[in-house]
C-alpha atoms as an extended CHARMM CRD file, in Angstrom:
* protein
*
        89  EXT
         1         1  UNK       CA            136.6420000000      139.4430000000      110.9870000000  PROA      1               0.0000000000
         2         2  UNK       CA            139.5920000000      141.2380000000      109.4550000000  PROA      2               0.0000000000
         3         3  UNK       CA            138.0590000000      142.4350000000      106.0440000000  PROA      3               0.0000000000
         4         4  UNK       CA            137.9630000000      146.0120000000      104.9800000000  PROA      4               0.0000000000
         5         5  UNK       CA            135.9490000000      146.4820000000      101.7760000000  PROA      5               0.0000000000
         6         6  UNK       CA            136.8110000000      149.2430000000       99.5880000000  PROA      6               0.0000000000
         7         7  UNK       CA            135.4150000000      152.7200000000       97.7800000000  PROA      7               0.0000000000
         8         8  UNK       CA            131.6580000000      152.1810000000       97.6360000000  PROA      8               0.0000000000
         9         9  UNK       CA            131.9790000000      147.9900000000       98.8910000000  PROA      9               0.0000000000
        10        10  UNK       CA            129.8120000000      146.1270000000      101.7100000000  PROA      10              0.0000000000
        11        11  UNK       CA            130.3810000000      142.9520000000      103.5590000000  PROA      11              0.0000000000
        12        12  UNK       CA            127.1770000000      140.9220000000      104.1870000000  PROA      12              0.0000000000
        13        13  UNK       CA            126.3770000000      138.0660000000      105.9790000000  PROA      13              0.0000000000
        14        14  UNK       CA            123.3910000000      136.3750000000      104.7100000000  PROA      14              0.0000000000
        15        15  UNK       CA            120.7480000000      134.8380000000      106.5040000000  PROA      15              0.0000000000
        16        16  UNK       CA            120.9300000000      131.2110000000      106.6720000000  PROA      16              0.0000000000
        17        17  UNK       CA            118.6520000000      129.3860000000      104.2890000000  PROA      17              0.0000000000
        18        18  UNK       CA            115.2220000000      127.9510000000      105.8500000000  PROA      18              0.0000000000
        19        19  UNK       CA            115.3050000000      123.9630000000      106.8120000000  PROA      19              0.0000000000
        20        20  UNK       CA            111.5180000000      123.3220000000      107.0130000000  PROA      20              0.0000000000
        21        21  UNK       CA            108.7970000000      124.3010000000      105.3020000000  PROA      21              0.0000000000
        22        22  UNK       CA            105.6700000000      126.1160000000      107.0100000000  PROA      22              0.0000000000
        23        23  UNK       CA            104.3290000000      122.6050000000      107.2910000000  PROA      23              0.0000000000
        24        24  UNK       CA            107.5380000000      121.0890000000      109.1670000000  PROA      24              0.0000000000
        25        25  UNK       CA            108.9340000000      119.5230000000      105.7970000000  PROA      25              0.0000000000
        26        26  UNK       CA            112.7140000000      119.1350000000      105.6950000000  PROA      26              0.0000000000
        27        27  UNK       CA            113.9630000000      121.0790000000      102.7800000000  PROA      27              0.0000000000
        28        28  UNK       CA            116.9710000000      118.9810000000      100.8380000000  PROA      28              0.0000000000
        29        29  UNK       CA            120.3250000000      120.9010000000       99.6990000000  PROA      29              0.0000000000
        30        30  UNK       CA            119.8740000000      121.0220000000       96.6380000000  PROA      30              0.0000000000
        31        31  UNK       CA            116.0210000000      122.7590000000       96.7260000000  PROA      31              0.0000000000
        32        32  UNK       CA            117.2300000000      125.6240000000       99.1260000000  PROA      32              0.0000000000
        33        33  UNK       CA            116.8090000000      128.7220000000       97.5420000000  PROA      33              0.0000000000
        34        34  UNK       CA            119.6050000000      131.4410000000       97.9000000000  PROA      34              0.0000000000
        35        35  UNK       CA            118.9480000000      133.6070000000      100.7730000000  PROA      35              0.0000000000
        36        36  UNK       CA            118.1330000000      137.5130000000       99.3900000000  PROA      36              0.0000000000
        37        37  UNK       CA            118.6280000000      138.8520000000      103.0580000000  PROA      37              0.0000000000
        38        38  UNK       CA            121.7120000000      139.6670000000      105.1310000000  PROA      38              0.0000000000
        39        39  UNK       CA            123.1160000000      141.7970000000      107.9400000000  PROA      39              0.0000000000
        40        40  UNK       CA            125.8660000000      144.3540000000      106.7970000000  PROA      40              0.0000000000
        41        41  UNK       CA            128.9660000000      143.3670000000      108.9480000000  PROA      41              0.0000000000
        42        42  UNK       CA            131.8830000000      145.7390000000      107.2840000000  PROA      42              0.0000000000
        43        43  UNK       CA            131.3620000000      149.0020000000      104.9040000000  PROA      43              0.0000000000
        44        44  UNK       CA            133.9210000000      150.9250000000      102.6440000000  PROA      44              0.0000000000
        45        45  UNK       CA            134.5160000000      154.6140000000      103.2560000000  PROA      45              0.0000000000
        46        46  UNK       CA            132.2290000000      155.3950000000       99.8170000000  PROA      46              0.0000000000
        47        47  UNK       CA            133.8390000000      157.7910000000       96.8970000000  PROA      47              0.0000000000
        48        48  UNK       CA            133.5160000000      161.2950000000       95.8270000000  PROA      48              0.0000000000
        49        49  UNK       CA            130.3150000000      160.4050000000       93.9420000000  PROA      49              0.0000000000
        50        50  UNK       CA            128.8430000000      157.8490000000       96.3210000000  PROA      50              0.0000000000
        51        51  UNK       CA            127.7130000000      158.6010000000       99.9870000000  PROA      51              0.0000000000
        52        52  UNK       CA            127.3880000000      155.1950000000      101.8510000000  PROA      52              0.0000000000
        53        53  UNK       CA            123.9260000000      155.3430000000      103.2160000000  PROA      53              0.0000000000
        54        54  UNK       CA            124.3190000000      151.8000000000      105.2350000000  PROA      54              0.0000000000
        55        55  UNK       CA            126.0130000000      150.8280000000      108.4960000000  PROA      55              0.0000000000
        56        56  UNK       CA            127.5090000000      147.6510000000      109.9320000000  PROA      56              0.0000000000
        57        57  UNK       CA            124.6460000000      145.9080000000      111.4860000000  PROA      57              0.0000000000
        58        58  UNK       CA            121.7690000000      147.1750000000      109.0460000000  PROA      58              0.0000000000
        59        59  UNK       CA            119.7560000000      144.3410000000      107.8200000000  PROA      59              0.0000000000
        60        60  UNK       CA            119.3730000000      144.4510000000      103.8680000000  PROA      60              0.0000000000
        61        61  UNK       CA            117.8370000000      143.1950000000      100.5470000000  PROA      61              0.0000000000
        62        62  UNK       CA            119.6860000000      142.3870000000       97.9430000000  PROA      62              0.0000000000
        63        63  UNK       CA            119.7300000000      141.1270000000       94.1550000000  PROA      63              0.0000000000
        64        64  UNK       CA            119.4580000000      137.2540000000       94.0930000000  PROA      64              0.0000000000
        65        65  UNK       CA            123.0210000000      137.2870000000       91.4580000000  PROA      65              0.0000000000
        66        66  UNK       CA            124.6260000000      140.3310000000       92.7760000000  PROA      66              0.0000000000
        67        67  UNK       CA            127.5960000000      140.4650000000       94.7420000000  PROA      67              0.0000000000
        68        68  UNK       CA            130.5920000000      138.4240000000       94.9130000000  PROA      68              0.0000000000
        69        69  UNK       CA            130.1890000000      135.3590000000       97.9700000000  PROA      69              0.0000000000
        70        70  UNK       CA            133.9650000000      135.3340000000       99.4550000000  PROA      70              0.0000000000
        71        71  UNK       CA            134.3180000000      132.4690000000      102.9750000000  PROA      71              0.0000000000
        72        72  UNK       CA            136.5530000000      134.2330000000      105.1120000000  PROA      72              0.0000000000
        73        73  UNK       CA            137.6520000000      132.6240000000      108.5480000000  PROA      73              0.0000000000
        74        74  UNK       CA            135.2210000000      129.7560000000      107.7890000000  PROA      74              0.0000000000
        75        75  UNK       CA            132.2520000000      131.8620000000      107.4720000000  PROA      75              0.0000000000
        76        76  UNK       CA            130.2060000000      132.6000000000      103.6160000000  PROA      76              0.0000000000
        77        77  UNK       CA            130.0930000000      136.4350000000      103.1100000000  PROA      77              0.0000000000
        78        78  UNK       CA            128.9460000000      138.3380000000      100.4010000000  PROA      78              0.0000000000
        79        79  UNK       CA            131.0890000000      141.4230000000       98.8010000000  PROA      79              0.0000000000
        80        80  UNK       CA            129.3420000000      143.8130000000       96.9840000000  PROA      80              0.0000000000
        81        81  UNK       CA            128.5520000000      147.8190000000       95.9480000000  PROA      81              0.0000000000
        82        82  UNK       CA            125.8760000000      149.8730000000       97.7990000000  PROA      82              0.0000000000
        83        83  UNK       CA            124.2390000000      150.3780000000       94.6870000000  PROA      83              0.0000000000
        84        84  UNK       CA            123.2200000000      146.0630000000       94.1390000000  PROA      84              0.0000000000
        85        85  UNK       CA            121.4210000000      146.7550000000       97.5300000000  PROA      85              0.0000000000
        86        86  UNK       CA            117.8850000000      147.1990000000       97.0660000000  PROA      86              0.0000000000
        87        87  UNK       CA            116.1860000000      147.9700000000      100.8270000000  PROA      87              0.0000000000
        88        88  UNK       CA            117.7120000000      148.0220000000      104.1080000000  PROA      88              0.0000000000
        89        89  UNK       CA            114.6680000000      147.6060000000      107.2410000000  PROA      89              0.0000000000
């Protein structure tokens, strides 16, 4: 991956949206829900008022409209600020 996200910026990859249900249903395309979970891949340096408090490879929660989703060398990626993340575990 050749991003590098800027000021107070992180690069997540989400986690791919569930296929079955508990009960081995097949879940269409167009039922999926959005995927709120993700593993930080790239982070910007932060600013002189933010201190970034992730790392590449942190797995995080974020806002189900925040961020910005970019596909870069064929893969979906979310953009966004530290500050639309909510946990990281």
């Amino acid at each position: 991956m050749n991003i590098k996200p800027l000021a107070d910026r992180v690069v997540i990859e989400p986690k791919t949206a569930e296929e079955k249900t508990a009960g081995g249903l097949y879940i269409p395309d167009t039922a999926k829900e959005k995927p709120l979970e993700g593993v930080v891949l790239a982070v910007g340096a932060g600013t002189k008022d933010v201190t970034m408090e992730v790392s590449v490879g942190d797995k995080v929660l974020y806002g189900k409209y925040s961020g910005t989703e970019i596909n870069v060398d064929g893969k979906n990626l979310i953009i966004m600020r530290q500050s639309d993340i909510l946990a990281k575990f």
